[in-house]
BALOBA-1460 file (C-alpha; in Angstrom, 3 decimals):
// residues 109
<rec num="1" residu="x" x="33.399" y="270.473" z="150.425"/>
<rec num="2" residu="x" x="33.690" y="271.400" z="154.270"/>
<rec num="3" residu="x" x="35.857" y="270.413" z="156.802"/>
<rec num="4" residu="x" x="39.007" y="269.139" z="155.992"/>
<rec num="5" residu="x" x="40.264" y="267.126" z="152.622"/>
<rec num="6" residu="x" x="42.674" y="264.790" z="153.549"/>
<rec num="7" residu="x" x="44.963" y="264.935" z="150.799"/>
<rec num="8" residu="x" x="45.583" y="261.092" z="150.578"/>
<rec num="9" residu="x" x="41.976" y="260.537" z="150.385"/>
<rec num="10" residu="x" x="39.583" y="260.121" z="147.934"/>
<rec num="11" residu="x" x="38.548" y="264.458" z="147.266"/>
<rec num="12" residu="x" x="42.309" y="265.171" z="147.853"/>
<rec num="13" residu="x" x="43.623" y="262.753" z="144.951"/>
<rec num="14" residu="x" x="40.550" y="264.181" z="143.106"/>
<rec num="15" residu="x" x="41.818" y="267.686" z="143.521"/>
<rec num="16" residu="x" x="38.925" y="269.000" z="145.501"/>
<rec num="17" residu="x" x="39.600" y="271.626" z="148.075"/>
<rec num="18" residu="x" x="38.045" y="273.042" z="151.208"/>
<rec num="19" residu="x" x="35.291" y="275.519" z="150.117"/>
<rec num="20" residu="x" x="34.693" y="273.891" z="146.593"/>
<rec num="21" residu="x" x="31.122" y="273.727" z="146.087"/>
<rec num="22" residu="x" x="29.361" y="270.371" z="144.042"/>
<rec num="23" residu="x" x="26.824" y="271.916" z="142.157"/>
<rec num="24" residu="x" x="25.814" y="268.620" z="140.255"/>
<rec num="25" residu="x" x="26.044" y="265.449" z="139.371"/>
<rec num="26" residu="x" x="26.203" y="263.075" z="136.251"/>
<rec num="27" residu="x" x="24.461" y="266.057" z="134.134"/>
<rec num="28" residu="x" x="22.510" y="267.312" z="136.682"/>
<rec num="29" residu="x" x="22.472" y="270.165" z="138.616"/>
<rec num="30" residu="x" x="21.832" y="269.892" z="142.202"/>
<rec num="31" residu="x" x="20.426" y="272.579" z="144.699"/>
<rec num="32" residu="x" x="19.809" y="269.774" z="147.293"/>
<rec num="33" residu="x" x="21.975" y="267.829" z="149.196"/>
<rec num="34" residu="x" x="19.183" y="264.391" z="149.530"/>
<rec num="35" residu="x" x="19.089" y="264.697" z="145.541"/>
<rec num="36" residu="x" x="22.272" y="264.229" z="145.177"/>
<rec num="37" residu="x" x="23.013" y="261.700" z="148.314"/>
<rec num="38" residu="x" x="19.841" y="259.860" z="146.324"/>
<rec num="39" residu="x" x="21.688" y="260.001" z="142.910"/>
<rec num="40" residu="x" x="24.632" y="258.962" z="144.031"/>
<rec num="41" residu="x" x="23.296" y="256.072" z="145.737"/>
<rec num="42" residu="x" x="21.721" y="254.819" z="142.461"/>
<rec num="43" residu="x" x="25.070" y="253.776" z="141.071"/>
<rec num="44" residu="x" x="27.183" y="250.363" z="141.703"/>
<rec num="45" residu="x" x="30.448" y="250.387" z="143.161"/>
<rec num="46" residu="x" x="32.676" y="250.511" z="140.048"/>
<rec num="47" residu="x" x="30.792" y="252.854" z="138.343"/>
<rec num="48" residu="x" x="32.543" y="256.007" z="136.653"/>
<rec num="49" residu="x" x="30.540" y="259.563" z="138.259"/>
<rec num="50" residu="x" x="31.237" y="262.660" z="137.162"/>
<rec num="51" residu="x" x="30.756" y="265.565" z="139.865"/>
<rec num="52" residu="x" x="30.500" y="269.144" z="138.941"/>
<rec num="53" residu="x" x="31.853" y="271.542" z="141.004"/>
<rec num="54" residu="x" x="32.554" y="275.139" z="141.164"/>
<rec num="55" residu="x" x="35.436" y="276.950" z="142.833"/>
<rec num="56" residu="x" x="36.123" y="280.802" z="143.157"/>
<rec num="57" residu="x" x="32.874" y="281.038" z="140.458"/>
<rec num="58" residu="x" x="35.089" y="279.013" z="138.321"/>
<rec num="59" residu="x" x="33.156" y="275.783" z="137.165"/>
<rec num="60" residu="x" x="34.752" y="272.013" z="137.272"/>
<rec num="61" residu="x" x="34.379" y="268.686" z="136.272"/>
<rec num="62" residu="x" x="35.957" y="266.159" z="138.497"/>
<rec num="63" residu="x" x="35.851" y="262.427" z="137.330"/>
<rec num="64" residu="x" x="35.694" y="259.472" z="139.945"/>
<rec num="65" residu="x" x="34.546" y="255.696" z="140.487"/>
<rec num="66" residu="x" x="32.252" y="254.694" z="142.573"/>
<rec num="67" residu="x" x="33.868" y="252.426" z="145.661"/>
<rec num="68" residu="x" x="32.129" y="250.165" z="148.227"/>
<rec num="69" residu="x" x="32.244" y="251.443" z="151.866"/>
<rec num="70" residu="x" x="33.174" y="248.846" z="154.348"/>
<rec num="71" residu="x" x="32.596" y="249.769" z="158.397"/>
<rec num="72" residu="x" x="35.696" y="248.459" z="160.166"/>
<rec num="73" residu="x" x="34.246" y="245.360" z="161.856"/>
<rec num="74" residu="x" x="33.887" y="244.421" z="158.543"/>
<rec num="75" residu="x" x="37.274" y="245.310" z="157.405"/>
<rec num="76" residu="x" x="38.402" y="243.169" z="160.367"/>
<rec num="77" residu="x" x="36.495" y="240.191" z="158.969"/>
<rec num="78" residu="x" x="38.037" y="240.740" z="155.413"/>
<rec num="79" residu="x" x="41.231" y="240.847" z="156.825"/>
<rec num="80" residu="x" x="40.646" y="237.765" z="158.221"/>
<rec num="81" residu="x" x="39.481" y="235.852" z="154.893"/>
<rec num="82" residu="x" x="42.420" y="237.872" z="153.118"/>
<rec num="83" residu="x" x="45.004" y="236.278" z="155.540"/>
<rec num="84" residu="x" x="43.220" y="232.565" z="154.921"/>
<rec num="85" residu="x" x="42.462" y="232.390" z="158.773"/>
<rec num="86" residu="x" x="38.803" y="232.915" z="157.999"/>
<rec num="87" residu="x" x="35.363" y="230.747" z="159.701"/>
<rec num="88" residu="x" x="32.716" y="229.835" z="156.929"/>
<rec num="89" residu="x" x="30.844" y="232.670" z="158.308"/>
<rec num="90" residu="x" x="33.727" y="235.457" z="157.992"/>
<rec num="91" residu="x" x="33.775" y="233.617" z="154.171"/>
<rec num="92" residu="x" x="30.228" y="234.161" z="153.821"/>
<rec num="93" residu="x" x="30.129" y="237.717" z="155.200"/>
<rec num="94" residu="x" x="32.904" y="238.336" z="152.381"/>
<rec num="95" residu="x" x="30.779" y="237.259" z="149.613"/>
<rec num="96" residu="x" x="27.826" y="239.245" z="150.976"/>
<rec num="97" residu="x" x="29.944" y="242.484" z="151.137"/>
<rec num="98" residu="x" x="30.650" y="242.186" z="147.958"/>
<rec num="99" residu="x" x="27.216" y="242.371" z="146.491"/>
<rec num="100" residu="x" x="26.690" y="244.917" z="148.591"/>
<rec num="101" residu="x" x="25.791" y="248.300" z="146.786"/>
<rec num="102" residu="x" x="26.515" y="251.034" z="149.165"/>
<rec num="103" residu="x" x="28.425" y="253.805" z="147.295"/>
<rec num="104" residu="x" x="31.327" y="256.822" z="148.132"/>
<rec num="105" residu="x" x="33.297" y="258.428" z="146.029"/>
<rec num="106" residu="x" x="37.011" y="257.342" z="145.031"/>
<rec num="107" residu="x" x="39.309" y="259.211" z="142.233"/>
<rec num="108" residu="x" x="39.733" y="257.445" z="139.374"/>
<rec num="109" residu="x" x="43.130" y="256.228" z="138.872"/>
């Protein structure tokens, strides 16, 4: 993990930490980070993922479910259809977004 983990956010509640390192995923070890971006992408939101990760030497399993990510003019339109002050299309848009299988990571709770 680099950068900063936001505690509140999906690796925080996790309990990852700056400098952890994911070694694998779902039983598999991963040297690369496309082979895992690819393996991860295979699953549907909902799904339950299991990363393995190893920190100070020390190996880790960390369990999470799979989420849908949403880019905020989206999230505008499903607050919209939320608050019932949605157009056919914001409706439809809804719908579409959630069918829509692009994957991150979110803590299981």
């Amino acid at each position: 993990v680099h950068g900063r983990v936001k505690p509140s956010g999906p690796c925080g509640r996790a309990g990852l930490r700056v400098n952890d390192q994911v070694v694998g995923f779902c039983g598999e070890m991963m040297s690369d980070k496309h082979l895992f971006v690819r393996a991860f992408g295979a699953h549907r939101a909902g799904a339950r993922v299991v990363f393995h990760v190893r920190r100070d030497g020390a190996p880790f399993d960390v369990e999470m479910r799979v989420g849908a990510q949403v880019a905020e003019p989206e999230v505008e339109t499903l607050r919209r259809v939320a608050a019932g002050g949605a157009s056919e299309e914001d409706r439809e848009l809804a719908r579409r977004l959630a069918l829509k299988n692009a994957a991150v990571p979110w803590p299981l709770d």
